[in-house]
Structure formats: C-alpha cells, structure tokens
C-alpha positions as CSV (number, residue, x, y, z in Angstrom):
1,X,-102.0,-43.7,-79.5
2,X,-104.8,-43.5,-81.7
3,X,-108.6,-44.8,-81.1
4,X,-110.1,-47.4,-83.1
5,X,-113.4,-45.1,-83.8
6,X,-115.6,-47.1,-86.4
7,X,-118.1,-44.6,-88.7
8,X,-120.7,-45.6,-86.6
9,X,-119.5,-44.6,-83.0
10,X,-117.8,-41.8,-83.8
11,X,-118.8,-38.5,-81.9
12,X,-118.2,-34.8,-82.9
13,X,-120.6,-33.3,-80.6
14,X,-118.7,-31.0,-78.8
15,X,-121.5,-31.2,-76.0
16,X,-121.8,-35.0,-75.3
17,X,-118.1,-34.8,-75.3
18,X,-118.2,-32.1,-72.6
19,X,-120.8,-33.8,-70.7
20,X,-118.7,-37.2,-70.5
21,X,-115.5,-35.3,-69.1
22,X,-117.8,-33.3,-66.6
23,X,-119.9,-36.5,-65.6
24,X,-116.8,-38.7,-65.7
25,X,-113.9,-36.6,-64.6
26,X,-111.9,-39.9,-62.9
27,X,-109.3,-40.1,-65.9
28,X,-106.6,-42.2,-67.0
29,X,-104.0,-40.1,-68.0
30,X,-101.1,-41.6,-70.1
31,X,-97.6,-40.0,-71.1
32,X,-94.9,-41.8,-73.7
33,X,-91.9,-43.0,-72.1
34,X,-89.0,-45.9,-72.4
35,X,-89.3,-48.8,-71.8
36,X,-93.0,-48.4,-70.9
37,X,-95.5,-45.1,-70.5
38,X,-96.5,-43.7,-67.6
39,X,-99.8,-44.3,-66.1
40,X,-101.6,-42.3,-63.3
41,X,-105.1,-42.5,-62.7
42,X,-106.6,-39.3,-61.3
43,X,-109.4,-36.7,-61.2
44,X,-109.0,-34.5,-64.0
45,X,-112.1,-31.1,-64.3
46,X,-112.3,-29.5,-67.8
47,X,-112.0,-25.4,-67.2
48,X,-111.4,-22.5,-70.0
49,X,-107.9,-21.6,-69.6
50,X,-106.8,-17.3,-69.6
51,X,-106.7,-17.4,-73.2
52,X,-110.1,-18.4,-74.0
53,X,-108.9,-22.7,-74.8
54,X,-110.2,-25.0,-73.0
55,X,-107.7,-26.7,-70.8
56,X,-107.9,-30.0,-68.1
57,X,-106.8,-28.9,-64.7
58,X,-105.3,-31.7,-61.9
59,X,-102.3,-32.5,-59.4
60,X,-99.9,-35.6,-58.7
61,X,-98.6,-36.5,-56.1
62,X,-95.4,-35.0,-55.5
63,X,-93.5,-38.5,-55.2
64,X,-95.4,-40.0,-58.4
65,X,-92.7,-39.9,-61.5
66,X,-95.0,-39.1,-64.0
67,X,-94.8,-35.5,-62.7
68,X,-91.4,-35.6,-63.2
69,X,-91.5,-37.3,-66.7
70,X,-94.4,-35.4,-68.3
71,X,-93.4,-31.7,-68.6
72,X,-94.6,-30.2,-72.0
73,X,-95.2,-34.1,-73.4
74,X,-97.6,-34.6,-75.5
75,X,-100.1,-36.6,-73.1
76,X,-103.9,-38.6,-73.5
77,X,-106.4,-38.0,-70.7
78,X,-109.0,-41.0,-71.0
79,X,-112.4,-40.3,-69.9
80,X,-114.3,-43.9,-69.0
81,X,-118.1,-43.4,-69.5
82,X,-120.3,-46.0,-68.5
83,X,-120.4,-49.4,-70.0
84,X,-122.2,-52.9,-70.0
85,X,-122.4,-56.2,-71.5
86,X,-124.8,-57.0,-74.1
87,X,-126.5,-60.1,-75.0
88,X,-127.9,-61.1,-78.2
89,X,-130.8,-63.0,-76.7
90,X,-131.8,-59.3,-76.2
91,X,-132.0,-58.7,-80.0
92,X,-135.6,-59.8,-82.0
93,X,-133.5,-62.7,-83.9
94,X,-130.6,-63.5,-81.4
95,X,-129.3,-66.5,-83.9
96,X,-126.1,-66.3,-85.5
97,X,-125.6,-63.2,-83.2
98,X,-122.7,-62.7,-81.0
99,X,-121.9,-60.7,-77.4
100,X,-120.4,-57.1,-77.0
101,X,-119.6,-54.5,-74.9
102,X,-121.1,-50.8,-75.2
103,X,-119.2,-48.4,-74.2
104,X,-119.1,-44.3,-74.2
105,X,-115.4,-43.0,-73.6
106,X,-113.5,-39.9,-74.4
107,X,-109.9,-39.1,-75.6
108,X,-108.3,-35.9,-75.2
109,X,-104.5,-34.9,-76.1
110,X,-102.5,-32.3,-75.0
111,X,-99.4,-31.1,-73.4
112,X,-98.5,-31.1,-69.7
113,X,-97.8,-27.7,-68.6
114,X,-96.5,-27.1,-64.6
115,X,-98.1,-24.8,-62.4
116,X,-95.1,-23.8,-60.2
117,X,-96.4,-21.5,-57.8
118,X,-98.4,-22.0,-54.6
119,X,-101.2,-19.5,-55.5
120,X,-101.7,-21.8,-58.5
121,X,-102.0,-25.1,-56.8
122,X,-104.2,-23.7,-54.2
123,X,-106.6,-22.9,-57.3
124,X,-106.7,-26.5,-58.5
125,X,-106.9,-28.1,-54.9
126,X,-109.8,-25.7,-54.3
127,X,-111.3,-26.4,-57.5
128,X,-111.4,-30.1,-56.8
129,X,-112.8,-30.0,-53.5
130,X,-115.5,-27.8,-54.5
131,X,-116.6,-30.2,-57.2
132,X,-116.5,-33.2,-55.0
133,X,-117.7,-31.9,-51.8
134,X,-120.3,-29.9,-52.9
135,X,-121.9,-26.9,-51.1
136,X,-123.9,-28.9,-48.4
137,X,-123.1,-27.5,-44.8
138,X,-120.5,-29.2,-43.4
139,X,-118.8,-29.4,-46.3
140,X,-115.1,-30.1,-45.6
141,X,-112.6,-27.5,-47.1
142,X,-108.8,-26.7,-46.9
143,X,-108.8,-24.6,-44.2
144,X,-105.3,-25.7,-42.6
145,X,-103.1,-22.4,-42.3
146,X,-99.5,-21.7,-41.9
147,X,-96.5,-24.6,-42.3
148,X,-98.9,-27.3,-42.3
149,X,-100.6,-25.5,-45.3
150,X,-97.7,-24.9,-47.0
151,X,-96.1,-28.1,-46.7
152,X,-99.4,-30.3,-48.3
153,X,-99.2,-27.6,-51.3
154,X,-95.4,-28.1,-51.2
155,X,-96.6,-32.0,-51.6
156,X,-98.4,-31.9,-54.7
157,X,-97.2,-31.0,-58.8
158,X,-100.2,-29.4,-59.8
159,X,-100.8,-29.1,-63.8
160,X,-102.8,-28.0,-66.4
161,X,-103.3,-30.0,-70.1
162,X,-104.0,-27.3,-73.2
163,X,-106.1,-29.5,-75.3
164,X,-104.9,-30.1,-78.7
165,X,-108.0,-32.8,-79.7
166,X,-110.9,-35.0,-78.2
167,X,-111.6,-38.0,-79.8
168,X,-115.3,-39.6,-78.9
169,X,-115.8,-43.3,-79.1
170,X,-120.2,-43.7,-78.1
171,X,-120.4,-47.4,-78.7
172,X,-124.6,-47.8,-78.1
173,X,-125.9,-50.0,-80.4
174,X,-126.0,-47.6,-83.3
175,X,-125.4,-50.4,-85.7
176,X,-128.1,-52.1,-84.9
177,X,-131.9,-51.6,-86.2
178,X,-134.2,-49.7,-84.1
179,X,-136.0,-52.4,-82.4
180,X,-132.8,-53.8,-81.0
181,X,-131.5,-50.8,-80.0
182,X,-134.7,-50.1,-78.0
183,X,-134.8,-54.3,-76.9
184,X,-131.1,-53.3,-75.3
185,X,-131.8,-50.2,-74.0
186,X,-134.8,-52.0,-72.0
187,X,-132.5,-54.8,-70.9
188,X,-129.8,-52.6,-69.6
189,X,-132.6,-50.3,-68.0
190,X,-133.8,-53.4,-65.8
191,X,-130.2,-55.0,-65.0
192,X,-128.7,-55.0,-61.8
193,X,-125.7,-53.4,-61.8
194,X,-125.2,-49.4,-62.2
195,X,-123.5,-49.4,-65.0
196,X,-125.9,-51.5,-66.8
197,X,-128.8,-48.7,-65.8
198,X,-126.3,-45.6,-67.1
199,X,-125.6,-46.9,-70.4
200,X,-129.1,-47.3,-70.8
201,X,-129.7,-43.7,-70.1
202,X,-126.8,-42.7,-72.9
203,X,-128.4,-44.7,-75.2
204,X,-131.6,-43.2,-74.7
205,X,-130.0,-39.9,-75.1
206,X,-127.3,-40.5,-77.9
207,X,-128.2,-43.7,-79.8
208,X,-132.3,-43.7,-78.8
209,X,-134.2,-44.6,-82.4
210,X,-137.2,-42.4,-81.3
C-alpha cells in the first residue's frame, strides 16, 4: 500500500514525523489478508526498542482476529494529523480555483512481532496509561493484584512493530504562493471547529512562507 506523496508534500524530517506519531498516537493500523485486510484502530506510542531501532509499541484485544492474523506480517500504522477544508474564496484570486483538503498524515511499515509474556504486557499497559493519564494526583493506574490482574493481562495480545519506513504526507498549501498560504492559514486560524485551528498551527510551523 503505497502513499500517493506529490514532490510538494513530501516530508523527510525525521522530527515533524516524530512529532505527528507522538501528537497523534490514535493509529489505524492495517495488515494484508484474503479476501479483505484487517483493520484495527488503536493507540499506538513510538519507543526505541533494546537494539537501539525505533519500534511502535500497542495491544489488541485478545478476541480481535487481527492478533491472530498479523504475526511477523508486514503491517502499516497510519498516523491521522489534523486536517480541514479549504476554500478558494480564501485565496487573493479565488476564480477558476477549486476546494481541497489539507491534511498532515504519517505512514510507517513494519512487522508485527508478539510479546508473549506477562512482564511484557504489563510494560505496554503501563506505558499507555502513563501517557494518557498523566501524572496529576488521582491519576488512575493498574493497581488490581492477584487473579483479577492476571486475567485482564491474560486478556490482551500485546505487540511491538520494528519499523522498516515512515512515509510523510504534509499537505498545507505548499503549492500555493505565499500570500495564499498565509490568507489560509488565517482562515483556518479563525474557523470553528478544532481541527480547522490545528492545521493552522502546522502550517504555520511546516508550510508558514515567513
């Protein structure tokens, strides 16, 4: 599965690419299969593995058949940045002009790879719940002991991905000139909806003329 990346919104930084997976971790991870792939959606948190690579860490559910399917397959985690609609009555000469989408999303290939034992799935589920609860008092952690313990860890296929490539689509108005990249970024910077307001703030920091 390979992403349509024109010249123009193509992204090697291995920073920006970083920042996307770390910012956006919710992924859309897809394997081969027949008569259709699977599809799970599910966090996924970038980590340097024992060796030095750089891996994705993340669990299914033990029922899910993906964990079944996916052993040592080569796999794509999508990362969805944010996005918006864009008008060309934003652009200085909207005639003849059409509507698009900008969009910042992140590919990355690898293989599946098991984590059989307990210890090891206990690292992942704490890793997860430290990112997403945070360190604020009261924060909730797994603290369950004995069979109940055992038997949610029993519960859940916990994985890692050995990235083999990341692939970087930043689609923010870099083919436009200057002044309508900065009449879009304004746009999206007043609109109403969230996403509208963070793809302003990527193009500001990736595709920002000044």
């Amino acid at each position: 599965m390979a992403l349509y990346v024109p010249k123009a919104f193509a992204i090697d930084d291995q920073d920006a690419l970083d920042h996307l997976i770390d910012e956006h971790p919710f992924a859309t991870l897809v394997t081969p299969s027949s008569p259709e792939p699977f599809v799970s959606h599910l966090p996924l948190l970038r980590r340097t593995g024992e060796d030095g690579k750089p891996v994705l860490i993340g669990h299914f559910a033990g029922a899910n058949p993906h964990a079944q399917h996916a052993t040592g397959i080569a796999s794509i985690a999508i990362f969805h940045g944010p996005h918006a609609y864009v008008s060309p009555t934003w652009y200085a000469e909207p005639a003849q002009q059409v509507p698009t989408w900008n969009v910042a999303t992140v590919h990355v290939h690898g293989r599946l790879e098991f984590l059989p034992s307990p210890a090891d799935a206990e690292g992942v589920l704490a890793a997860l719940v430290e990112r997403f609860e945070g360190s604020a008092d009261g924060a909730w952690r797994f603290s369950m002991q004995g069979r109940q313990r055992d038997a949610l860890v029993a519960g859940i296929a916990a994985f890692r991905i050995v990235i083999e490539r990341v692939t970087g689509k930043f689609k923010l108005s870099q083919n436009r000139t200057p002044v309508d990249r900065r009449r879009v970024i304004e746009a999206l910077a007043a609109g109403e909806h969230a996403d509208d307001r963070a793809t302003a703030a990527w193009m500001r920091r990736f595709a920002d003329p000044d």
